[in-house]
N, C-alpha and C positions, 0 to 999 in steps of 0.2 A: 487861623490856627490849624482848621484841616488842611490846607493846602501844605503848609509845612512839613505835618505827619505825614502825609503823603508822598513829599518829596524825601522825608526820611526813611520811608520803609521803601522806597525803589532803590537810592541809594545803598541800604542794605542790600536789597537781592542783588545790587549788580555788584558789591563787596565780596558777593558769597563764592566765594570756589568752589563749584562742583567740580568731582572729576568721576569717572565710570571704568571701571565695576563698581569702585569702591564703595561710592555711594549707595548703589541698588540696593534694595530690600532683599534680603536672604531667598523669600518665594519669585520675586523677578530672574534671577540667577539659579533657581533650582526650573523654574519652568522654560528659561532661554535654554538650559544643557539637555532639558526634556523634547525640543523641538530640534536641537543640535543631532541627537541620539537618535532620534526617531527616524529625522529625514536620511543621518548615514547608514543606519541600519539597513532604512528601506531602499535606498541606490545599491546596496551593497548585495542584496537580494534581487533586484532585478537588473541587478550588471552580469551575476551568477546565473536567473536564467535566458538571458540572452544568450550568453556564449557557450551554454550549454545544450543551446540549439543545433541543430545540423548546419542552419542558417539563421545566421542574426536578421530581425529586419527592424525596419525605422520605429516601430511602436515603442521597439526595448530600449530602442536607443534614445527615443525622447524620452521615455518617463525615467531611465537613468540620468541622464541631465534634469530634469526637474526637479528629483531628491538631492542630486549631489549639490549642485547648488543652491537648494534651499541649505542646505545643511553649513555650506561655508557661509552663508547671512547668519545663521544662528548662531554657528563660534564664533563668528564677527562681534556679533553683538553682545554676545558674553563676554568676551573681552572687551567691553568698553570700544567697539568703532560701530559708526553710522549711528550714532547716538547723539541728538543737541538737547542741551538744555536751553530750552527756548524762554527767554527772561522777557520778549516782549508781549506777549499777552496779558490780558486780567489777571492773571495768577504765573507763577515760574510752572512750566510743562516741561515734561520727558518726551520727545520725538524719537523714534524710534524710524529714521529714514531708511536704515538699513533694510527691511521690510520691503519697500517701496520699489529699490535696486533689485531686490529677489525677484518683488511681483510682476515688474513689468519685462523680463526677459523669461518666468518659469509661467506667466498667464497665456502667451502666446503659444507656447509650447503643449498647453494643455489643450487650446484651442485646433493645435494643426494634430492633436491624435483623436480630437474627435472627427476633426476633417477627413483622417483616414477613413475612421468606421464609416466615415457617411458619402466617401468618396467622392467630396466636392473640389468643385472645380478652382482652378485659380485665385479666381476672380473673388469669389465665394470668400477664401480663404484669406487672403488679405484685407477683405473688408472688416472681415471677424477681429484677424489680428489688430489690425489699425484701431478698430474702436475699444477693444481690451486694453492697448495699450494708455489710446487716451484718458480711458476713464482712471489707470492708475498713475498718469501725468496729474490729472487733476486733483485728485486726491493728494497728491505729495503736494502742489504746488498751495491748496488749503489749509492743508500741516506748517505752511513754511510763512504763511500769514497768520493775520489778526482781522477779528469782525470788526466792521460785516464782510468783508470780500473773502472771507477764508468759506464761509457759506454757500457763497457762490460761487466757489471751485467743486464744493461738495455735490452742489444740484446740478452743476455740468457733467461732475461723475459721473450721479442718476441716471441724467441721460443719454451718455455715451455706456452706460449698464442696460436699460432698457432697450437702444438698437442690438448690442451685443443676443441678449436674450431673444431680441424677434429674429434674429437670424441665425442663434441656433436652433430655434424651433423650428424654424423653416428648413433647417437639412434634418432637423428630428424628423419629420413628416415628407422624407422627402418621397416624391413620386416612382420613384424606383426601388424602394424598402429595402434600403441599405441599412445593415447598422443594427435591424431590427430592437428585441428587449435588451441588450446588451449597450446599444447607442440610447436608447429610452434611460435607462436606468442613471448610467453617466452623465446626458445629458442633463438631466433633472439633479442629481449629485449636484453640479458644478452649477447651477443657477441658483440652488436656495444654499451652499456653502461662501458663494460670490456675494448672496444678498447680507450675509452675517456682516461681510466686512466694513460696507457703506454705516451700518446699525451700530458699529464698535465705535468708528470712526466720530460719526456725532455724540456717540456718549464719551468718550475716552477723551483720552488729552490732547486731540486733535481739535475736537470740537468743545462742549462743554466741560467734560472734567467730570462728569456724574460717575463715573468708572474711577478706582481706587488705581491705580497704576500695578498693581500684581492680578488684581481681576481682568483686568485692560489686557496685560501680558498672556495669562492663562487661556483666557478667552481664544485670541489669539492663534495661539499655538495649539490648541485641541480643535480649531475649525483650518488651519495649513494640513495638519496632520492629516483630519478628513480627508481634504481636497485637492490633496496631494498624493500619499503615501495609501491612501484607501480608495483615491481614483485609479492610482497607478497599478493598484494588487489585483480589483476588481477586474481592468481591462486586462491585465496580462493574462488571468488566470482563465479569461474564458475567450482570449486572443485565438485559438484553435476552432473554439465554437464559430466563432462568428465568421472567419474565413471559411468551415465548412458548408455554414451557410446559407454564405457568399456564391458558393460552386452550384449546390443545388439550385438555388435561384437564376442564377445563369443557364443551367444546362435546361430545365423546366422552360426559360423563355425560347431557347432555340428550339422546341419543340413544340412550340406554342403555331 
């Protein structure tokens, strides 16, 4: 008799047509337009002061690509694309892939403007990137399963997060004191903003479900904003400082 009920109520869920926006929850739809807004605002402001530079240079120009692009995943996803209703887990989940497409081309991007400040090498550089990238392969590809193996995309994440973090802290400290409080600051930013997302991840409807899907959403979008739009403001805003610096530290070693 249970087994019946059970093959009755899958039945229903896989009867049920969802379709997106329509379905979202009023607060899911008022906090995707909230992370839509924020991120073009904030490109829109630092597209403005780039080119109101004497000279543009690569800082303004990554962190205007990081807003603007988050910013089309957000109307993306307000609109109903990069969205699945995923019917085969324990319960019917809302995936939110679209996220995932953002992360893994605007996480890189955050990664090579701290590169900048800390004027690491190549080599440096693409490691960082490769394991950022990994870790948000992983993560989608968990989203895209059912336990147990969706768990263990998650803890490959961890630890493609973990390398990630030992080697920005290794150019945080780097031996030539690039970067100085201005790379401290950021750097530390983007580790404990990076750590929020693994923590949504298993609570939300990736992993168990303990997160309401408008909490899940909110959460979300006030930790992108962060680690986006309040990395991006921070670094430009004292972009000047740190190159001056940069000059004094230089010129003191030639005369060292």
């Amino acid at each position: 008799m249970r087994n019946l009920l059970q093959e009755a109520a899958a039945a229903a869920v896989d009867d049920m047509v969802v379709s997106f926006p329509d379905d979202f929850p009023n607060s899911v739809k008022h906090f995707l337009m909230i992370g839509f807004m924020g991120m073009l605002i904030g490109s829109g402001i630092f597209l403005y002061m780039g080119l109101s530079r004497k000279q543009n240079t690569m800082t303004h120009v990554l962190t205007f690509f990081i807003c603007v692009l988050s910013a089309a995943s957000y109307y993306a996803m307000w609109q109903g694309m990069g969205v699945m209703y995923k019917t085969t887990d324990t319960t019917p989940r809302v995936i939110f892939w679209g996220h995932y497409i953002d992360w893994v081309i605007t996480a890189p991007l955050i990664i090579a403007c701290l590169a900048l400040l800390s004027k690491s090498d190549l080599v440096t550089l693409v490691f960082m990137m490769g394991n950022a990238i990994l870790l948000i392969l992983c993560s989608l590809m968990g989203a895209m399963t059912v336990a147990p193996f969706k768990y263990m995309w998650w803890i490959a994440s961890l630890g493609f997060y973990v390398i990630t973090v030992y080697l920005l802290l290794m150019r945080l400290y780097n031996a030539e004191g690039y970067g100085g409080q201005i790379l401290k600051t950021l750097t530390w930013l983007t580790i404990i903003s990076w750590l929020v997302y693994p923590i949504i991840w298993i609570l939300g409807s990736e992993g168990t479900a303990a997160l309401g899907l408008s909490q899940q959403v909110g959460l979300i979008t006030i930790t992108d904003l962060v680690a986006k739009v309040g990395f991006c403001f921070y670094l430009l805003s004292h972009l000047d400082e740190a190159e001056a610096e940069e000059s004094i530290n230089h010129s003191s070693q030639q005369y060292v």
